[in-house]
NUKOL-33196 format. One record per residue (C-alpha): residue in one letter; residue number from 1; x, y, z. Coordinates in Angstrom, 3 decimals. Layout:
BEGIN
   code   pos       east      north         up
      A   NUM          X          Y          Z
...
//
This chain:
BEGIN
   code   pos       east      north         up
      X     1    114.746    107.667     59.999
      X     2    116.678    104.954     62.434
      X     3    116.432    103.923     66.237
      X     4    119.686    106.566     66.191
      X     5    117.931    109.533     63.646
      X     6    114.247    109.498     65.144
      X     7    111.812    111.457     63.965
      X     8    110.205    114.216     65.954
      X     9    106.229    115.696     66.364
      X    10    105.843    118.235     63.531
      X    11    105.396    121.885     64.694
      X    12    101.904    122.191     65.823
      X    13    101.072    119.051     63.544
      X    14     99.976    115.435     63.738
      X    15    101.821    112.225     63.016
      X    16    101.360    111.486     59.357
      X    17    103.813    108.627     58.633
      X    18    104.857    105.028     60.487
      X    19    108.447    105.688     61.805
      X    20    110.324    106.042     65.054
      X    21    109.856    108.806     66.943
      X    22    111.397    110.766     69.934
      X    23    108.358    111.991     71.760
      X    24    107.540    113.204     75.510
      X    25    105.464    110.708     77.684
      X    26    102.993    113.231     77.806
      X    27    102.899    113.717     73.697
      X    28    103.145    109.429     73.287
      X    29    100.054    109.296     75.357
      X    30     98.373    112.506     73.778
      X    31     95.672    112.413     70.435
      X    32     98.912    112.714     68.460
      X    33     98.465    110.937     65.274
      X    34     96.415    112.168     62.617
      X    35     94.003    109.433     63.099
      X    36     92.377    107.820     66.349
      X    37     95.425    106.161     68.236
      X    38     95.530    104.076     70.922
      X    39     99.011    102.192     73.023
      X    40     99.669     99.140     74.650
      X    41     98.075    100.537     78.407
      X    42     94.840    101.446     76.326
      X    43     93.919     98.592     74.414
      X    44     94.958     96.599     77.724
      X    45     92.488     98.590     79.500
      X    46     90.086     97.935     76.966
      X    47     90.834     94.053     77.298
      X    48     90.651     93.927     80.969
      X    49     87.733     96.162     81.516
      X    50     86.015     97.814     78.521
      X    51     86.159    100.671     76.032
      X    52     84.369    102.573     78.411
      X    53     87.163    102.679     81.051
      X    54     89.828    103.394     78.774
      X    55     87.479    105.771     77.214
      X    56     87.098    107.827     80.652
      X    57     90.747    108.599     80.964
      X    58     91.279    109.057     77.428
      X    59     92.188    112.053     74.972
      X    60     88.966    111.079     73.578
      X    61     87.088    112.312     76.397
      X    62     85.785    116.149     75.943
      X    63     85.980    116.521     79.903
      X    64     88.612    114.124     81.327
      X    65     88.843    113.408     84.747
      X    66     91.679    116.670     86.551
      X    67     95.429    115.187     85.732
      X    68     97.334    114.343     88.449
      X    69    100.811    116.494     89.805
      X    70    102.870    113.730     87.625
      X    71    101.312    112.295     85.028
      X    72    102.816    108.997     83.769
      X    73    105.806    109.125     86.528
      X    74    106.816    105.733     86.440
      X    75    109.793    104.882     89.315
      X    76    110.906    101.836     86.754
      X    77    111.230    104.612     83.947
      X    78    113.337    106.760     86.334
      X    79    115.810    104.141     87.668
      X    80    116.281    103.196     83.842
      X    81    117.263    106.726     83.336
      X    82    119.918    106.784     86.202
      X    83    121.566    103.732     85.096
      X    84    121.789    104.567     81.229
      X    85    121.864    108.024     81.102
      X    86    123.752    108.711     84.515
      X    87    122.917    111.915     86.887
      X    88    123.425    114.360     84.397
      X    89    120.928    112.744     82.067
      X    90    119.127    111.971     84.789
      X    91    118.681    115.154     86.212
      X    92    117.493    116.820     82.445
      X    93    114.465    115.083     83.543
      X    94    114.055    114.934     86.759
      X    95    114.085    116.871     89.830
      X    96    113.963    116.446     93.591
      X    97    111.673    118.311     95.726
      X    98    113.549    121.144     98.156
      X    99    113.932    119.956    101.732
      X   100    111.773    122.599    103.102
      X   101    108.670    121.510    101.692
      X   102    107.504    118.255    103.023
      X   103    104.147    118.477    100.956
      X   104    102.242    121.126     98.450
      X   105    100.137    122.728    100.785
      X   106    101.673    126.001    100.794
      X   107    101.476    128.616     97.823
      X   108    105.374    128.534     97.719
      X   109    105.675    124.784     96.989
      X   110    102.867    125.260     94.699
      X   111    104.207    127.801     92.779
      X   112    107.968    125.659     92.669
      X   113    106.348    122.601     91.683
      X   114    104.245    124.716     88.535
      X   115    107.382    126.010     87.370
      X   116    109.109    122.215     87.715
      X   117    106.643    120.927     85.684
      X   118    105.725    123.808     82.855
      X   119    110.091    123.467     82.181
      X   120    109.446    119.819     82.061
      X   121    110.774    118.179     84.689
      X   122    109.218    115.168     86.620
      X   123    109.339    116.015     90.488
      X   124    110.114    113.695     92.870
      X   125    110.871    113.077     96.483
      X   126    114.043    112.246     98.306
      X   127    112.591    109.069     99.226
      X   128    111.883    108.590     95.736
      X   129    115.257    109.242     94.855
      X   130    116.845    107.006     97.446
      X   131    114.638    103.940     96.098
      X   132    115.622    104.922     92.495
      X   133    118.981    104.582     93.055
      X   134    118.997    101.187     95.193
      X   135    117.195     99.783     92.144
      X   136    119.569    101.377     89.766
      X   137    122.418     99.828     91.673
      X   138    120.828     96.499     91.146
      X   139    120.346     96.326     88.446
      X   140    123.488     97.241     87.107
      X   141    125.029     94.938     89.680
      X   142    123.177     91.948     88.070
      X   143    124.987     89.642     85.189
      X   144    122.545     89.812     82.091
      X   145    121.984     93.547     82.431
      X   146    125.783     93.617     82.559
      X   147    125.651     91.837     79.605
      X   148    123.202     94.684     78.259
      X   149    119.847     93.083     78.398
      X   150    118.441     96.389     78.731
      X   151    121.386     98.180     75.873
      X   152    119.443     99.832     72.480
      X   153    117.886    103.003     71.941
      X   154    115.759    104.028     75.075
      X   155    112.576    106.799     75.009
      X   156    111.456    105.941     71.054
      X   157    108.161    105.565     70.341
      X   158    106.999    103.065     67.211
      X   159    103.997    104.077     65.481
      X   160    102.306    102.396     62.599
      X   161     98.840    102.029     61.275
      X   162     96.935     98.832     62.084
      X   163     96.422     96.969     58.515
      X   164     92.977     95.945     59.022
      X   165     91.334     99.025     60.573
      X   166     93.437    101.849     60.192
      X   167     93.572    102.901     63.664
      X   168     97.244    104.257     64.850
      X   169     98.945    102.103     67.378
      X   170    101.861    102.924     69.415
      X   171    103.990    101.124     71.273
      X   172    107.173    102.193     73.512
      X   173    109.573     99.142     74.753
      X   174    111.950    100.300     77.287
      X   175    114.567     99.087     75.041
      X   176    115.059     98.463     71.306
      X   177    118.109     96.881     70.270
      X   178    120.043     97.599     67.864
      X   179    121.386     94.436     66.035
      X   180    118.965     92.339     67.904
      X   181    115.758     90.581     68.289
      X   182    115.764     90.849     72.145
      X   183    113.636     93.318     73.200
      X   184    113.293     94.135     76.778
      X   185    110.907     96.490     79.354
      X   186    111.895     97.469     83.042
      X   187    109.236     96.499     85.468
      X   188    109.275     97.585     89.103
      X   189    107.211     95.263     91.583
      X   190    107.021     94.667     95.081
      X   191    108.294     91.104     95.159
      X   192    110.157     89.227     92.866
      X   193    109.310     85.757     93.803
      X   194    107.504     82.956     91.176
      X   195    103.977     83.395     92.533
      X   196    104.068     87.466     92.710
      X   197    105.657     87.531     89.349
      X   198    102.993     85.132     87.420
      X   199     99.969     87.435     89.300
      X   200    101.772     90.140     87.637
      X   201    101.987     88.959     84.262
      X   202     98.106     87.737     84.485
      X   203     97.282     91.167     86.167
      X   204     99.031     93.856     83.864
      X   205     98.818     91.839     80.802
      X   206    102.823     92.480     79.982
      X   207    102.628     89.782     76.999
      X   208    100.196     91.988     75.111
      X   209    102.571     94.795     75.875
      X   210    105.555     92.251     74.395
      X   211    103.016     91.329     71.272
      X   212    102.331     94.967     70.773
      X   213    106.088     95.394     70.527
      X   214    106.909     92.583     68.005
      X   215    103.771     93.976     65.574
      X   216    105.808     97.082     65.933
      X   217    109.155     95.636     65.293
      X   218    107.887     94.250     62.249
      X   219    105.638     97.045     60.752
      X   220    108.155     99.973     61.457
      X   221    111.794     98.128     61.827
      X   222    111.201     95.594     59.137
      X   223    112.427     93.002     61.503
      X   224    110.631     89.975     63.815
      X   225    111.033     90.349     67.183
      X   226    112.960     86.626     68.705
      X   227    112.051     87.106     72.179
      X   228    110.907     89.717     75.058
      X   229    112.385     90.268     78.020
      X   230    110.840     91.244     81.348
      X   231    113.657     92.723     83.944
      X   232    112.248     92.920     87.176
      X   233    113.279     94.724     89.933
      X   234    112.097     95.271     93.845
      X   235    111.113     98.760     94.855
      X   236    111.425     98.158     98.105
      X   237    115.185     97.183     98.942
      X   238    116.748     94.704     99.352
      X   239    115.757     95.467     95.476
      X   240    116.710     92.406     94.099
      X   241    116.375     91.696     90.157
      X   242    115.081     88.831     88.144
      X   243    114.763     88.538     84.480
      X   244    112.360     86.901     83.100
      X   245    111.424     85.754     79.129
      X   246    108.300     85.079     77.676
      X   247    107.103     82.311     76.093
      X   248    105.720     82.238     72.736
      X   249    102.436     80.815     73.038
      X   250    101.560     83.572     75.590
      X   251    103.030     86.446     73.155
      X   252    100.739     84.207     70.400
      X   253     97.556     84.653     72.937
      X   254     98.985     88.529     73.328
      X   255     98.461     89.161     70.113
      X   256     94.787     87.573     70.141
      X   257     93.860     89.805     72.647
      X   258     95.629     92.811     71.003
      X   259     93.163     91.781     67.747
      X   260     90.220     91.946     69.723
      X   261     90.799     94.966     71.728
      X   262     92.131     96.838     68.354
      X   263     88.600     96.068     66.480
      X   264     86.811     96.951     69.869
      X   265     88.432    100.327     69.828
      X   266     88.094    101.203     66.268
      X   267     84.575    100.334     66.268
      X   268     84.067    102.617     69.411
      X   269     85.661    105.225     67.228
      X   270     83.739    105.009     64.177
      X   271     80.074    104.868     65.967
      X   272     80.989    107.001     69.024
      X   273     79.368    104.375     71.068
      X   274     82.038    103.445     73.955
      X   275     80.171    100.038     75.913
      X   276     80.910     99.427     78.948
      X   277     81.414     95.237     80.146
      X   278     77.752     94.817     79.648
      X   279     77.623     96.343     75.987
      X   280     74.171     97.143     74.939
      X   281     72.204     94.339     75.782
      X   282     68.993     95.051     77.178
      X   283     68.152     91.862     78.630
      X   284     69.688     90.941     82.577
      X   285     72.847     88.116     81.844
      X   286     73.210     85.058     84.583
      X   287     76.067     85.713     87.410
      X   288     77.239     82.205     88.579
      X   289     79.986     81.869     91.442
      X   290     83.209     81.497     90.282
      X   291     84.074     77.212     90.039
      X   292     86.921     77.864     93.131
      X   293     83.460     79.198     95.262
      X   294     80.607     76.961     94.372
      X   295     83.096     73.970     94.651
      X   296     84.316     75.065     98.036
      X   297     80.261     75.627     99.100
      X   298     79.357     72.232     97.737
      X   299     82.311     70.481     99.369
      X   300     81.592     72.048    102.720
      X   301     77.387     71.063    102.490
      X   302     78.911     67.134    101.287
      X   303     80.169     67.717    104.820
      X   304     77.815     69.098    107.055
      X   305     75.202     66.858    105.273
      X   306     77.647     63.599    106.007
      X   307     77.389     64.811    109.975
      X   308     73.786     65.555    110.085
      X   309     73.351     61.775    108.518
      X   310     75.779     60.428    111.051
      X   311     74.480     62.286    114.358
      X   312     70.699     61.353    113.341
      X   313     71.046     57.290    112.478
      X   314     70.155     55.315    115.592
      X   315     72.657     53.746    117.771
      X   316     73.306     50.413    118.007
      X   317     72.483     48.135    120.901
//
């Protein structure tokens, strides 16, 4: 088993063994390991929020909320596959929606877009398609992912066991090098400037996704992880592409996170208990405003106070 050999889901079966796999989206985010699994999106979700949110929308849920017409489409995912895998590969995966059909609301569409999706194929739109190539074309205009930033083996899946509580993690980078340590992942985003691009980070919680990735390197590849890359690109055009590193204390407070969340969701498992933020506790907890309101309250009273004093002190002589 190798990044260029993966292994694939036995027939009808359950992941038994660590190792690199070649899996579907939909099988990578399926109950597909023969214990409780969770990936990177869940345990962030769990992080974030609570078990009881990732819970909801999880394989773990006897009645899960309808799917949606694409499950997992990800317009970063398919502008990686028309840059590495070209049309050809990127139509084995995709497919546009016909030009008579503006929508699903007739029983021809409907029936089209079944078919699309029981062969498969991820449907998309032509302005979908338009935007996937701009961003494509960016990206493969730009100097480090000329310099193959984003080269390795692309849709594997790393799955391993969690040493201290058993519980199957999985983790898919968009890229694992080969002879490297540089692992990257493709994110689309509206705006690539500093500001939008730290809110980003904070709000998706990428550097659990990158510490997620390194315990994964290590466990199944046998080898550390040096650094993570974040590529960035605009979905909107003029799509223009950053690429951004992380920094080592933040994988380091990734990975703290990751260890909480991971204990949170195997102990969820085990007692089929799934808490919401609140947990259990049965007495009412103390809401304080956040220190940005109550200073901005309190500086505004120092004010109004300071006029009060000043309009009510007698006037000289």
């Amino acid at each position: 088993m190798t990044l260029a050999n993966p292994l694939t889901l036995p027939e009808g079966g359950k992941i038994t063994a660590p190792g690199v796999y070649s899996l579907s989206m939909s099988d990578y985010h399926s109950d597909i390991c023969s214990g409780s699994s969770i990936s990177s999106s869940g345990l962030r979700t769990i992080w974030a929020k609570s078990p009881a949110h990732y819970w909801y929308e999880s394989p773990y849920n006897p009645t899960p909320p309808e799917a949606k017409d694409r499950p997992h489409f990800s317009i970063g995912r398919a502008a990686h596959h028309l840059l590495y895998l070209g049309r050809k590969g990127f139509d084995d995966e995709f497919v546009v929606r016909p030009e008579q059909w503006s929508d699903w609301r007739t029983k021809e569409a409907k029936v089209w877009r079944d078919a699309a999706i029981l062969a498969g194929k991820t449907v998309i739109t032509d302005n979908e398609l338009a935007l996937i190539a701009g961003m494509a074309r960016s990206l493969a205009a730009h100097p480090l992912v000329k310099q193959g930033v984003l080269d390795g083996a692309v849709e594997r899946s790393l799955i391993f066991k969690d040493p201290v509580t058993g519980a199957w993690l999985k983790s898919r980078p968009d890229n694992i090098p080969v002879d490297s340590g540089l692992m990257a992942d493709l994110k689309t985003t509206d705006s690539v400037s500093d500001d939008d691009l730290e809110r980003s980070l904070a709000s998706f919680g990428y550097h659990m996704q990158a510490a997620l990735a390194g315990m994964a390197s290590e466990a199944v590849l046998g080898r550390p992880m040096e650094q993570f890359a974040l590529v960035w690109v605009e979905k909107a055009p003029p799509h223009c592409v950053r690429v951004t590193v992380l920094t080592g204390a933040d994988i380091e407070r990734g990975q703290l996170q990751l260890r909480t969340a991971i204990d949170q969701f195997a102990a969820a498992v085990k007692s089929g208990v799934w808490p919401g933020p609140g947990g259990d506790r049965r007495d009412a907890e103390y809401l304080q405003l956040p220190a940005w309101a109550a200073k901005r309250i309190d500086s505004r009273l120092e004010i109004i106070g300071a006029e009060n004093d000043n309009t009510s002190s007698p006037k000289a002589a």
